[in-house]
LUMTOR-281971 format. One record per residue: residue in one letter; x, y, z of N, C-alpha, C in turn. Coordinates in steps of 0.1 Angstrom, whole numbers, plus 5000, padded with zeros to 4 digits. Layout:
@residu: A	n_xx: X	n_yy: Y	n_zz: Z	ca_xx: X	ca_yy: Y	ca_zz: Z	c_xx: X	c_yy: Y	c_zz: Z
...
//
This chain:
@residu: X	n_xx: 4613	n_yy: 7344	n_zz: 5630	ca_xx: 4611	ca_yy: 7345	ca_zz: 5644	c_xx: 4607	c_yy: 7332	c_zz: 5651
@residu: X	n_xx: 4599	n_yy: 7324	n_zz: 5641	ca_xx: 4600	ca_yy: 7308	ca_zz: 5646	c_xx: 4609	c_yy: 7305	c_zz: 5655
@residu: X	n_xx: 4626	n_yy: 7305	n_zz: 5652	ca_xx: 4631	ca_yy: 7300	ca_zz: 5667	c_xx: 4640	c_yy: 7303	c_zz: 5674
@residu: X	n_xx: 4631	n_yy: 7315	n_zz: 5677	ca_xx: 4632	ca_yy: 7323	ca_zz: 5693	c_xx: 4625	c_yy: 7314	c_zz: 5701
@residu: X	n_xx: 4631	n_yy: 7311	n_zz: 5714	ca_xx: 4631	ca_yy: 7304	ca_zz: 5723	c_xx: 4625	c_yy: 7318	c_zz: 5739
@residu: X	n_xx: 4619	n_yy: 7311	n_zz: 5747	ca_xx: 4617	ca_yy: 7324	ca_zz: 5758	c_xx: 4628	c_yy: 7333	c_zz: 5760
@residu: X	n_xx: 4643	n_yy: 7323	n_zz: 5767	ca_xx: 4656	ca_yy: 7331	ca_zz: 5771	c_xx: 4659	c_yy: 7341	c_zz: 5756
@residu: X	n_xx: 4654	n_yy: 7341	n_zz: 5745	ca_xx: 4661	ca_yy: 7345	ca_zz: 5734	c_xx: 4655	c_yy: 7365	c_zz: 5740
@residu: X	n_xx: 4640	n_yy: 7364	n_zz: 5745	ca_xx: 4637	ca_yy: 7378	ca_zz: 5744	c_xx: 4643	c_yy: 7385	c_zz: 5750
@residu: X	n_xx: 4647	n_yy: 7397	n_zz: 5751	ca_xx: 4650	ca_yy: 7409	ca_zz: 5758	c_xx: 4642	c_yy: 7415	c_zz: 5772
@residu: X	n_xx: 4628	n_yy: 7408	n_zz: 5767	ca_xx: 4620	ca_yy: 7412	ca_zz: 5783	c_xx: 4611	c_yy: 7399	c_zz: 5784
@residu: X	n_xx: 4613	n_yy: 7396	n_zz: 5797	ca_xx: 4606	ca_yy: 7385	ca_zz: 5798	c_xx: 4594	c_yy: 7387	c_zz: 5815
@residu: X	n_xx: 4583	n_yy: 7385	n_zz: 5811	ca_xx: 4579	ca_yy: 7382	ca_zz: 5822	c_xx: 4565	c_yy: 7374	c_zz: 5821
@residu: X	n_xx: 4558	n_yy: 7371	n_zz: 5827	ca_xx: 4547	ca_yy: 7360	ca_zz: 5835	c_xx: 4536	c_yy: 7364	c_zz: 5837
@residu: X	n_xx: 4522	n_yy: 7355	n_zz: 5834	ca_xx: 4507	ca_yy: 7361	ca_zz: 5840	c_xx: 4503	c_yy: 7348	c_zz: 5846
@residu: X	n_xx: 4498	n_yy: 7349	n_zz: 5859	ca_xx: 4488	ca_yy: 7337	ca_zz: 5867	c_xx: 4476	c_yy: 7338	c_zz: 5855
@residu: X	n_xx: 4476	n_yy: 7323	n_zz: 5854	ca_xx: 4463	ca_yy: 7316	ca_zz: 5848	c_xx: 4450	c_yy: 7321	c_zz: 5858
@residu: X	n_xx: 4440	n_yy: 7324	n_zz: 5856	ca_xx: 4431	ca_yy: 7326	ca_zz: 5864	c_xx: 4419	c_yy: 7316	c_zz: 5858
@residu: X	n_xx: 4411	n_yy: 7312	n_zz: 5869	ca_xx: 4402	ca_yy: 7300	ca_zz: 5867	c_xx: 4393	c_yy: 7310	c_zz: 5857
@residu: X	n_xx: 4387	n_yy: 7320	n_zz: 5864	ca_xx: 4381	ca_yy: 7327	ca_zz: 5853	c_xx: 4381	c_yy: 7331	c_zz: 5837
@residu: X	n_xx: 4393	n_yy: 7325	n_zz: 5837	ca_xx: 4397	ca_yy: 7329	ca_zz: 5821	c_xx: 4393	c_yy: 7316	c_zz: 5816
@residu: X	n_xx: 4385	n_yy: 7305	n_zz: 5819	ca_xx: 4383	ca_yy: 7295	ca_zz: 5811	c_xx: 4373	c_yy: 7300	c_zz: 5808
@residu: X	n_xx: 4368	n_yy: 7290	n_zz: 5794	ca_xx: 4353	ca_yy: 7287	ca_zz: 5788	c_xx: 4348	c_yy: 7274	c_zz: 5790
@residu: X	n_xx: 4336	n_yy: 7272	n_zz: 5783	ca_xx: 4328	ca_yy: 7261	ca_zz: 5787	c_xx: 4337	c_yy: 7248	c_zz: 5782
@residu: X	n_xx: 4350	n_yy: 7249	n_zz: 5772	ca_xx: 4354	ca_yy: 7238	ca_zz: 5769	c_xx: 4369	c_yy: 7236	c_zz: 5777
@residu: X	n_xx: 4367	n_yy: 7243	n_zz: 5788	ca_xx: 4379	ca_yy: 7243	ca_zz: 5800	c_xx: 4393	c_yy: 7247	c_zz: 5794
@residu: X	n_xx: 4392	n_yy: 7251	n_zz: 5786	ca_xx: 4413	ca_yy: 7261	ca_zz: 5782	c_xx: 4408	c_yy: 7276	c_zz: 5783
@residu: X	n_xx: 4419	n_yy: 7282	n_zz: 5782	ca_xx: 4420	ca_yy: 7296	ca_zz: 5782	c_xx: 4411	c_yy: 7302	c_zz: 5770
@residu: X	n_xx: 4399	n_yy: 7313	n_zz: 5772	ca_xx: 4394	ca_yy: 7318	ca_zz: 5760	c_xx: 4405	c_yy: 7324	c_zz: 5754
@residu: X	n_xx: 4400	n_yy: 7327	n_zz: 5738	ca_xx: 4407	ca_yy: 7335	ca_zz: 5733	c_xx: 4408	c_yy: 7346	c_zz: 5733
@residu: X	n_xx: 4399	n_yy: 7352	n_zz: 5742	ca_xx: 4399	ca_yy: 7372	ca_zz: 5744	c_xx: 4417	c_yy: 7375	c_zz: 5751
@residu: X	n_xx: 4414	n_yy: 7360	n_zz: 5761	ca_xx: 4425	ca_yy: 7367	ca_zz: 5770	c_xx: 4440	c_yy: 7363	c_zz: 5768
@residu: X	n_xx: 4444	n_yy: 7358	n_zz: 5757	ca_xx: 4456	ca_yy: 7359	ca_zz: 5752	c_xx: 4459	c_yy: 7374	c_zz: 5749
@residu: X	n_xx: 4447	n_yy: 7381	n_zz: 5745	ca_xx: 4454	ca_yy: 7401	ca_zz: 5745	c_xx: 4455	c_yy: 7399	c_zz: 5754
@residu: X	n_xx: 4451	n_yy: 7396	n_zz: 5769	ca_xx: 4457	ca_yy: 7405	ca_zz: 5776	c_xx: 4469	c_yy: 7401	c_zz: 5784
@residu: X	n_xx: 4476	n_yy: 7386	n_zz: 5780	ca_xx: 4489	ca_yy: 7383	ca_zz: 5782	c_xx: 4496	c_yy: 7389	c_zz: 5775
@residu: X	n_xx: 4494	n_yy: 7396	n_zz: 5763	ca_xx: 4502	ca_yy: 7402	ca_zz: 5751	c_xx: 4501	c_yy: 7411	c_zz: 5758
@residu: X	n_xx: 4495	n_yy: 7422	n_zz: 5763	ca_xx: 4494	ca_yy: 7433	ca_zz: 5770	c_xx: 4503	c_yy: 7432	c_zz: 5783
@residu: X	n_xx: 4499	n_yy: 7425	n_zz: 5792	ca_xx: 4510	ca_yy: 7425	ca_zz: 5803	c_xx: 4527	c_yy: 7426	c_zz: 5794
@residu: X	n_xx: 4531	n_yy: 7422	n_zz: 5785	ca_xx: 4541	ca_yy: 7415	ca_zz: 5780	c_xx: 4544	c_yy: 7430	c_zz: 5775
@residu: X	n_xx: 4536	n_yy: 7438	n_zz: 5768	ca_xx: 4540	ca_yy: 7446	ca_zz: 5761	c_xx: 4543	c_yy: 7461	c_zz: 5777
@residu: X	n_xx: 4534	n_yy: 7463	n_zz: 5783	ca_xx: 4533	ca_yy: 7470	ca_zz: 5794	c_xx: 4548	c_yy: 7470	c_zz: 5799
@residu: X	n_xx: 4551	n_yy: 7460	n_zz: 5801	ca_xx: 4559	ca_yy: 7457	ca_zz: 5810	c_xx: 4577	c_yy: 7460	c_zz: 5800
@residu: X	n_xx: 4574	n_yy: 7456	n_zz: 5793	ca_xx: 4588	ca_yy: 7464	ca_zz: 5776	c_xx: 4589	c_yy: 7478	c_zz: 5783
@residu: X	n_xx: 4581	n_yy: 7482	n_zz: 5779	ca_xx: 4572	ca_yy: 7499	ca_zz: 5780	c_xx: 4579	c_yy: 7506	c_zz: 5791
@residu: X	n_xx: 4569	n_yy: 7499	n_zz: 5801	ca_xx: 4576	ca_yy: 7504	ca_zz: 5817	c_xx: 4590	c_yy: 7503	c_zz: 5820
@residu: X	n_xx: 4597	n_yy: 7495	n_zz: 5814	ca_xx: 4607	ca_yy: 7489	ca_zz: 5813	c_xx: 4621	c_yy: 7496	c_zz: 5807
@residu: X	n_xx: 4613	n_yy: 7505	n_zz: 5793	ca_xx: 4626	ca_yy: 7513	ca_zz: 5786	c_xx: 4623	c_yy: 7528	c_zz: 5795
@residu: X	n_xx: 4616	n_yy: 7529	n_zz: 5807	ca_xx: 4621	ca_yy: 7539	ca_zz: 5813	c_xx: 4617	c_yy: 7551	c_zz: 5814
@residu: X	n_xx: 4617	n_yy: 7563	n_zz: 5817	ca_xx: 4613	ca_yy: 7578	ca_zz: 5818	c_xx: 4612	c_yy: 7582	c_zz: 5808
@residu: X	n_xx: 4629	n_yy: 7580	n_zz: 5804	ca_xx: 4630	ca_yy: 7586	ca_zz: 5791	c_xx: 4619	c_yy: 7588	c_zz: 5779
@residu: X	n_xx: 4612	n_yy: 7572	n_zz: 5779	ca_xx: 4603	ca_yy: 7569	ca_zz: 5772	c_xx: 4588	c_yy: 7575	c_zz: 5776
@residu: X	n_xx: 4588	n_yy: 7573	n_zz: 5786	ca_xx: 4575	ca_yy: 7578	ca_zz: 5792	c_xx: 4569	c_yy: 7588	c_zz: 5797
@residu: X	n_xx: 4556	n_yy: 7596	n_zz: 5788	ca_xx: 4553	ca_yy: 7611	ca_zz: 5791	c_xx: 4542	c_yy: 7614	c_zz: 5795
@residu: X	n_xx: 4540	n_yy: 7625	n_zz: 5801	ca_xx: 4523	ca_yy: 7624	ca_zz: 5802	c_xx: 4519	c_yy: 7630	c_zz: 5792
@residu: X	n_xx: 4525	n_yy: 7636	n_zz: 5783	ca_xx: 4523	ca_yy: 7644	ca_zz: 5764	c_xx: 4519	c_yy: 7631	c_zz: 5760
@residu: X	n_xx: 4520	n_yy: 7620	n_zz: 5758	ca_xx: 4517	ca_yy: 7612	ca_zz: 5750	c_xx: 4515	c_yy: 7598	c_zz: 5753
@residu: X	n_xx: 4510	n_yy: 7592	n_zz: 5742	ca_xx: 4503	ca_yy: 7576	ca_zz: 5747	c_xx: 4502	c_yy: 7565	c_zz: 5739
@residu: X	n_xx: 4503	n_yy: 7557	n_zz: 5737	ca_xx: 4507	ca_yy: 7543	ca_zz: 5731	c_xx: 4488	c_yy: 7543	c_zz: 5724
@residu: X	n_xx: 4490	n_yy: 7537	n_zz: 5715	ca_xx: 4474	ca_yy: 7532	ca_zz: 5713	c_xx: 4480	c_yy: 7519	c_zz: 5696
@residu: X	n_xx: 4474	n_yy: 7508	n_zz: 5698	ca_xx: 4473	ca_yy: 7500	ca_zz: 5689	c_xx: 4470	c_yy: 7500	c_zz: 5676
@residu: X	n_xx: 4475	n_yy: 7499	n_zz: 5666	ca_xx: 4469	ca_yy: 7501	ca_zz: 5648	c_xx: 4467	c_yy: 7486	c_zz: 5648
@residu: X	n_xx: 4476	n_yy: 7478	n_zz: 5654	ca_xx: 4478	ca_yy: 7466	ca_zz: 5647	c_xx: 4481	c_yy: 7454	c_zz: 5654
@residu: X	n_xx: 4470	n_yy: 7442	n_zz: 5652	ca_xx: 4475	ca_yy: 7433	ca_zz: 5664	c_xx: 4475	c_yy: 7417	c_zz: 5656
@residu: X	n_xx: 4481	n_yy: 7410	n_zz: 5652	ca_xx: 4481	ca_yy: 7398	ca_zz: 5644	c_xx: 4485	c_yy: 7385	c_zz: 5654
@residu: X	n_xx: 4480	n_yy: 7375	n_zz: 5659	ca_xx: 4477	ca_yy: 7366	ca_zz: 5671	c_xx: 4478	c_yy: 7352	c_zz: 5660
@residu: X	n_xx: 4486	n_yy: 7345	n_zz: 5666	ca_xx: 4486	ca_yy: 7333	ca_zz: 5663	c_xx: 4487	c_yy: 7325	c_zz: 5672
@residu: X	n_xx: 4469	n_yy: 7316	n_zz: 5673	ca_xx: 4468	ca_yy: 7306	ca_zz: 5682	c_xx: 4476	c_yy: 7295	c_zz: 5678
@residu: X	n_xx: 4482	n_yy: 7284	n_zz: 5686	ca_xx: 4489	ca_yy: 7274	ca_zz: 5681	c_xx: 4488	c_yy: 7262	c_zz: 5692
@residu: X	n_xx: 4485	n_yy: 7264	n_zz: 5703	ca_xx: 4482	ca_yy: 7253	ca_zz: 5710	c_xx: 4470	c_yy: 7257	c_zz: 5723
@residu: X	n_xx: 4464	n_yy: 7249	n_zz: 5726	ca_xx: 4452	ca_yy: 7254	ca_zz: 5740	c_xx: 4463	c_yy: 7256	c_zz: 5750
@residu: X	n_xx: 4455	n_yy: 7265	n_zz: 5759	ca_xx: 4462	ca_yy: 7271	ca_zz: 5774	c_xx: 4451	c_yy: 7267	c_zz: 5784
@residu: X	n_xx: 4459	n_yy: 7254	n_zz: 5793	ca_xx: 4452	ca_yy: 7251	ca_zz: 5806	c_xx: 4454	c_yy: 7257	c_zz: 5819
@residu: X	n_xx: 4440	n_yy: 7259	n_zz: 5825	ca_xx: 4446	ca_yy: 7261	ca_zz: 5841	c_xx: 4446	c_yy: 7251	c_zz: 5846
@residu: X	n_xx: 4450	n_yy: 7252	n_zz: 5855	ca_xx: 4457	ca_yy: 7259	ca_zz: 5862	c_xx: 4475	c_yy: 7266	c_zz: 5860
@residu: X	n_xx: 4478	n_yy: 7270	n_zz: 5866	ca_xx: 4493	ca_yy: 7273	ca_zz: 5859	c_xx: 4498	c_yy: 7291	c_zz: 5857
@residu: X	n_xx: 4502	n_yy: 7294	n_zz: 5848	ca_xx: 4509	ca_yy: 7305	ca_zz: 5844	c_xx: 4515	c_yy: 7305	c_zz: 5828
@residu: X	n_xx: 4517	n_yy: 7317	n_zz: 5823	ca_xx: 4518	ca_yy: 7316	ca_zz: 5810	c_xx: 4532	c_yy: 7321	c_zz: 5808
@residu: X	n_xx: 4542	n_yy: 7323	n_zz: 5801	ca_xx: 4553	ca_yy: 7330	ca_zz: 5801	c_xx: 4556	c_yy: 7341	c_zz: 5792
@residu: X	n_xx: 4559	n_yy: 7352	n_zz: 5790	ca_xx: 4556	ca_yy: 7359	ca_zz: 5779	c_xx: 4571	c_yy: 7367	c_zz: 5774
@residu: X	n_xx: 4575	n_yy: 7362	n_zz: 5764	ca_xx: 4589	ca_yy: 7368	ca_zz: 5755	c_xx: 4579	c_yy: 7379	c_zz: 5747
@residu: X	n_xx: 4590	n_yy: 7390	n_zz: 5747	ca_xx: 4584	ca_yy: 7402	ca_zz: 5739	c_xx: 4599	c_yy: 7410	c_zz: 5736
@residu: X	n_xx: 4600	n_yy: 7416	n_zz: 5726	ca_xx: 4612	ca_yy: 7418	ca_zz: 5716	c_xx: 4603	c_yy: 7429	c_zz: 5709
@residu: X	n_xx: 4615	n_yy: 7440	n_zz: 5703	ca_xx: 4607	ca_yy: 7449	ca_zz: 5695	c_xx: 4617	c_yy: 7445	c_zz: 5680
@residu: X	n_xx: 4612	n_yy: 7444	n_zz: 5669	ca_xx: 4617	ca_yy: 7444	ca_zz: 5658	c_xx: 4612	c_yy: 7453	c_zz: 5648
@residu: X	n_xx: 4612	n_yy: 7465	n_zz: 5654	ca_xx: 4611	ca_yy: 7482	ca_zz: 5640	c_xx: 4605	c_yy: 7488	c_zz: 5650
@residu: X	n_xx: 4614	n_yy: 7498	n_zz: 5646	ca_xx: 4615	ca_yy: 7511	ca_zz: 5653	c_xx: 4611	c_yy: 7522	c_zz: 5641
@residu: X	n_xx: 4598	n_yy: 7524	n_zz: 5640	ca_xx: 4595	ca_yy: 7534	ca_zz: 5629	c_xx: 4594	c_yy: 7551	c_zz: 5633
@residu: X	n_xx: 4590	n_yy: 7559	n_zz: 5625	ca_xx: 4590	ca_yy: 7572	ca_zz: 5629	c_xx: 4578	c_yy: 7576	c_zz: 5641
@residu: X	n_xx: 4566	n_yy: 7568	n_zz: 5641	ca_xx: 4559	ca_yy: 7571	ca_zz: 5658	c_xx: 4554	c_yy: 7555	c_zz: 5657
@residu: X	n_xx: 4557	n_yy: 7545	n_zz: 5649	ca_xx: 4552	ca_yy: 7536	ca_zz: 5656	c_xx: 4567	c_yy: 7522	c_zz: 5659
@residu: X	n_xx: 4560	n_yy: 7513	n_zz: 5667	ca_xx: 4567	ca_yy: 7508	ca_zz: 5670	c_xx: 4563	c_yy: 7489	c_zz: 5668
@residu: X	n_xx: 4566	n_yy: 7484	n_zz: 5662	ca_xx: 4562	ca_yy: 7466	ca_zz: 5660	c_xx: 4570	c_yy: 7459	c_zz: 5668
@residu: X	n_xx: 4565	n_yy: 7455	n_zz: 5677	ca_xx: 4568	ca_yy: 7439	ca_zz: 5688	c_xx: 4566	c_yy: 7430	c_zz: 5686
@residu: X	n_xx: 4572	n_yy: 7425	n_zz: 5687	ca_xx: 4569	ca_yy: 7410	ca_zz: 5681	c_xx: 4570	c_yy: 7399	c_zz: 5699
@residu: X	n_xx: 4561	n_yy: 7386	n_zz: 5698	ca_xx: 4560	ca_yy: 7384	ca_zz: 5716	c_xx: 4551	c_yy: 7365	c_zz: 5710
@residu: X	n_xx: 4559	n_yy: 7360	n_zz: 5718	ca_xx: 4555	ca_yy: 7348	ca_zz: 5721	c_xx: 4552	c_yy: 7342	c_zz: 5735
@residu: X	n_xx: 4543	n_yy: 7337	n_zz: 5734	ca_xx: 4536	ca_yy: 7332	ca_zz: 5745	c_xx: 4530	c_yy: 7316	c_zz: 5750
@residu: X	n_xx: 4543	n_yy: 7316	n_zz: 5759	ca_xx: 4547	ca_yy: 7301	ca_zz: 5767	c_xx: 4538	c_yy: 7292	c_zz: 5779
@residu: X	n_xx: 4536	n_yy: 7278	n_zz: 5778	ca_xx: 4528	ca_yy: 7276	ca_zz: 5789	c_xx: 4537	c_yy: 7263	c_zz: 5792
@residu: X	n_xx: 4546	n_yy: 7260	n_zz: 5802	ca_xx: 4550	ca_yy: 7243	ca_zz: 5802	c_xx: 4565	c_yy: 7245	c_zz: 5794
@residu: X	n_xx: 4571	n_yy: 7257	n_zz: 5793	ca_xx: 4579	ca_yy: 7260	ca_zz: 5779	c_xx: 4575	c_yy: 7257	c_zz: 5767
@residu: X	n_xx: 4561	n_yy: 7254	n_zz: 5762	ca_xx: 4559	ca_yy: 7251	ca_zz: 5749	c_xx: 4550	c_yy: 7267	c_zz: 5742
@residu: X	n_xx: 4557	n_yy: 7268	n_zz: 5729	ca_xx: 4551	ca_yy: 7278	ca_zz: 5726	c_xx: 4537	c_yy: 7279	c_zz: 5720
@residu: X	n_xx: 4526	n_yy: 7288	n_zz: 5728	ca_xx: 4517	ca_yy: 7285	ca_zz: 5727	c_xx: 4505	c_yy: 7294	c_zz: 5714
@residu: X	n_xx: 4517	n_yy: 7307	n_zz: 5712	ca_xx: 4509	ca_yy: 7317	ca_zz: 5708	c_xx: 4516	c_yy: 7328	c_zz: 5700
@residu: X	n_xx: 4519	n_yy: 7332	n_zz: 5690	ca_xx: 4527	ca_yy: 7344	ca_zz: 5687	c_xx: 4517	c_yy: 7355	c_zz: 5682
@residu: X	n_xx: 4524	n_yy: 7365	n_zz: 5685	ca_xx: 4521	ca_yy: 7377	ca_zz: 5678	c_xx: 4533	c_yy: 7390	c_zz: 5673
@residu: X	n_xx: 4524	n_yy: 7396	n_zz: 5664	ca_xx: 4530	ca_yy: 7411	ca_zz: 5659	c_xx: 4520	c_yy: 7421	c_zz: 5665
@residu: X	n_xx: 4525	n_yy: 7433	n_zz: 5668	ca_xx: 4518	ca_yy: 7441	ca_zz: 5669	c_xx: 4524	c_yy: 7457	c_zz: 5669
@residu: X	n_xx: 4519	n_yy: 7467	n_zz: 5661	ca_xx: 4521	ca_yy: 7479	ca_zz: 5658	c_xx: 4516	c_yy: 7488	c_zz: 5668
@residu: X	n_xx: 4520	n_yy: 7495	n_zz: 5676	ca_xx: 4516	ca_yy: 7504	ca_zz: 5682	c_xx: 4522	c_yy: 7516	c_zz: 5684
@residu: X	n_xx: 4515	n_yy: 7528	n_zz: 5681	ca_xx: 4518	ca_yy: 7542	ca_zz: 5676	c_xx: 4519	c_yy: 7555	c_zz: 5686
@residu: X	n_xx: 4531	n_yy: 7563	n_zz: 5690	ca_xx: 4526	ca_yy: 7572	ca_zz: 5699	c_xx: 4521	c_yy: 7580	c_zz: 5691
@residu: X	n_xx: 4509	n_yy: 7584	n_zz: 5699	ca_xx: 4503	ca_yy: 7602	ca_zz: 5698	c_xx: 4504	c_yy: 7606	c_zz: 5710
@residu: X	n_xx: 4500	n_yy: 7620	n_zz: 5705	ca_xx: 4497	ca_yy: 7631	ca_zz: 5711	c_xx: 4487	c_yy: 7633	c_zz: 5720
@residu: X	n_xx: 4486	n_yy: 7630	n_zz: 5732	ca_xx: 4474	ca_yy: 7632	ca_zz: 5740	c_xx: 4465	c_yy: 7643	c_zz: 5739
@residu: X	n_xx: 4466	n_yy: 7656	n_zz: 5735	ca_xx: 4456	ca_yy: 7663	ca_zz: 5736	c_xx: 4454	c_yy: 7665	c_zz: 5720
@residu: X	n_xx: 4462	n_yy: 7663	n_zz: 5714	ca_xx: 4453	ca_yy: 7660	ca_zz: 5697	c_xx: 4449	c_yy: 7648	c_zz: 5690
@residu: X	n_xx: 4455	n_yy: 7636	n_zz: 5695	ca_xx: 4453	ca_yy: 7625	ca_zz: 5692	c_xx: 4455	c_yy: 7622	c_zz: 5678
@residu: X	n_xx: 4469	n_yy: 7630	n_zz: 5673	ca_xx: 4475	ca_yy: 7626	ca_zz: 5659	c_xx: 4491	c_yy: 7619	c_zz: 5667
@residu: X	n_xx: 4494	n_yy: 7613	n_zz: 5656	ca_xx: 4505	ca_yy: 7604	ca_zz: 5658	c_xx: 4517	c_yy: 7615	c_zz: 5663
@residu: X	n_xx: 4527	n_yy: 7612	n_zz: 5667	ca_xx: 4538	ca_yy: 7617	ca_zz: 5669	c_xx: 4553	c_yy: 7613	c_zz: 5673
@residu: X	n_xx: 4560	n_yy: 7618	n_zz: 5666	ca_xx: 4573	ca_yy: 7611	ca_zz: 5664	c_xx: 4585	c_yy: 7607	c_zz: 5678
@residu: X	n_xx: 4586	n_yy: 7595	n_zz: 5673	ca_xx: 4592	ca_yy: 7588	ca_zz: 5684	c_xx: 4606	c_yy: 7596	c_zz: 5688
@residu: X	n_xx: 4611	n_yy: 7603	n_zz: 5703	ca_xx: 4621	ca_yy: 7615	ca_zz: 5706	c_xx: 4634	c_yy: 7606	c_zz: 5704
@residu: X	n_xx: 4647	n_yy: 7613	n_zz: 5701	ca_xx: 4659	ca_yy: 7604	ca_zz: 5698	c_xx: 4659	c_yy: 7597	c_zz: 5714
@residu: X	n_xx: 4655	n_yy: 7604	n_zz: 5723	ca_xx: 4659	ca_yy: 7603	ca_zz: 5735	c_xx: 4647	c_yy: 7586	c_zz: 5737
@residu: X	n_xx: 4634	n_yy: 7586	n_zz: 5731	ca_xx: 4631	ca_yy: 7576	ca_zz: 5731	c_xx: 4635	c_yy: 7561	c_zz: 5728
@residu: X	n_xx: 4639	n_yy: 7567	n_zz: 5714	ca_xx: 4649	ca_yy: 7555	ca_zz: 5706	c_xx: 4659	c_yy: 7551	c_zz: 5712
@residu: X	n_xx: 4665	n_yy: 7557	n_zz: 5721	ca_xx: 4674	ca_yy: 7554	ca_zz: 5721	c_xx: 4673	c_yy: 7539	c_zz: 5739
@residu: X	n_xx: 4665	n_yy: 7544	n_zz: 5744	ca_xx: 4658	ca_yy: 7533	ca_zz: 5754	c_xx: 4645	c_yy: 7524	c_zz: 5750
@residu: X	n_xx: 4649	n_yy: 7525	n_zz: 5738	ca_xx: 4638	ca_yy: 7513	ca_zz: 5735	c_xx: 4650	c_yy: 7505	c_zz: 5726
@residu: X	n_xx: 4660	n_yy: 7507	n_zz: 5720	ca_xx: 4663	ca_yy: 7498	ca_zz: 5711	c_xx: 4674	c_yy: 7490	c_zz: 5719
@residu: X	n_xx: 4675	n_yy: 7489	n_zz: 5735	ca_xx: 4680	ca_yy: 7476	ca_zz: 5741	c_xx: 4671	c_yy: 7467	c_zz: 5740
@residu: X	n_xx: 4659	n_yy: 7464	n_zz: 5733	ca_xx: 4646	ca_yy: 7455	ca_zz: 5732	c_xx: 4646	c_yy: 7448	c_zz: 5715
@residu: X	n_xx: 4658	n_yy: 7455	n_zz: 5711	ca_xx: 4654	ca_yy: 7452	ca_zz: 5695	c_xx: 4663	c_yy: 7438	c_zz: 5692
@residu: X	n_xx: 4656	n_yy: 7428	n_zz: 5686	ca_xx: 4657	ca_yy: 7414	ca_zz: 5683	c_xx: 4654	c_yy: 7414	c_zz: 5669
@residu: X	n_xx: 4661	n_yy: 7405	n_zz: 5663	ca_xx: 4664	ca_yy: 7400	ca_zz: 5649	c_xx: 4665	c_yy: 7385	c_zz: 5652
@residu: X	n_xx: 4659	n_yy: 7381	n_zz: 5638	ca_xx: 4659	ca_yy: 7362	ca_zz: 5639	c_xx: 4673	c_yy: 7361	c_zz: 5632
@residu: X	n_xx: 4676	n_yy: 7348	n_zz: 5639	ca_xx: 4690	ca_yy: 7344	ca_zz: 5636	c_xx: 4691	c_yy: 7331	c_zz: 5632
//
């Protein structure tokens, strides 16, 4: 997945730098690269449609693996490539790189599982889901 480039992903979209996201050594803390990964993933989500989206059920994270690789300055904006690579029986792994200047700044994986809202056990992804999520699925080439 090394070189996937931004145009390579399937969904692409953007977060404003906010002054507040610095720390005392002026780059972006590290809490809030989740939540560019988050916008990035949200936005897949909202993205594959109705189909996908229920009030029966809800996305929640098993797994999040973050690779810092360069500081993030403000002012500015970040860019965020997000691709899904496995499509399992309720969960789902994204894989999402995260741009500042087009240099890449940050990768991640991340597993996230539907359940069941009123039991809060996992549950299986509907054909009807698969089938609007896997215009997001990316393979390295």
């Amino acid at each position: 997945m090394d070189a996937l480039n931004l145009k390579d992903f399937p969904s692409i979209t953007f977060d404003k730098i906010r002054y507040g996201d610095t720390d005392s050594q002026g780059h972006v803390n590290n809490a809030v690269f989740s939540t560019f990964l988050e916008t990035g993933r949200v936005e897949l989500l909202f993205n594959a449609g109705p189909s996908f989206l229920s009030g029966e059920t809800g996305m929640v994270i098993a797994s999040l693996k973050l690779n810092f690789l360069r500081e993030v300055k403000w002012p500015g904006k970040v860019d965020i490539g997000t691709g899904i690579i496995k499509l399992g029986n309720s969960s789902i792994t994204i894989f999402q790189k995260i741009f500042q200047n087009e240099v890449c700044v940050a990768t991640a994986e991340t597993v996230i599982v539907q359940v069941d809202n009123t039991s809060g056990q996992s549950k299986p992804l509907t054909d009807n889901a698969r089938k609007a999520l896997e215009r997001f699925l990316i393979t390295e080439s």
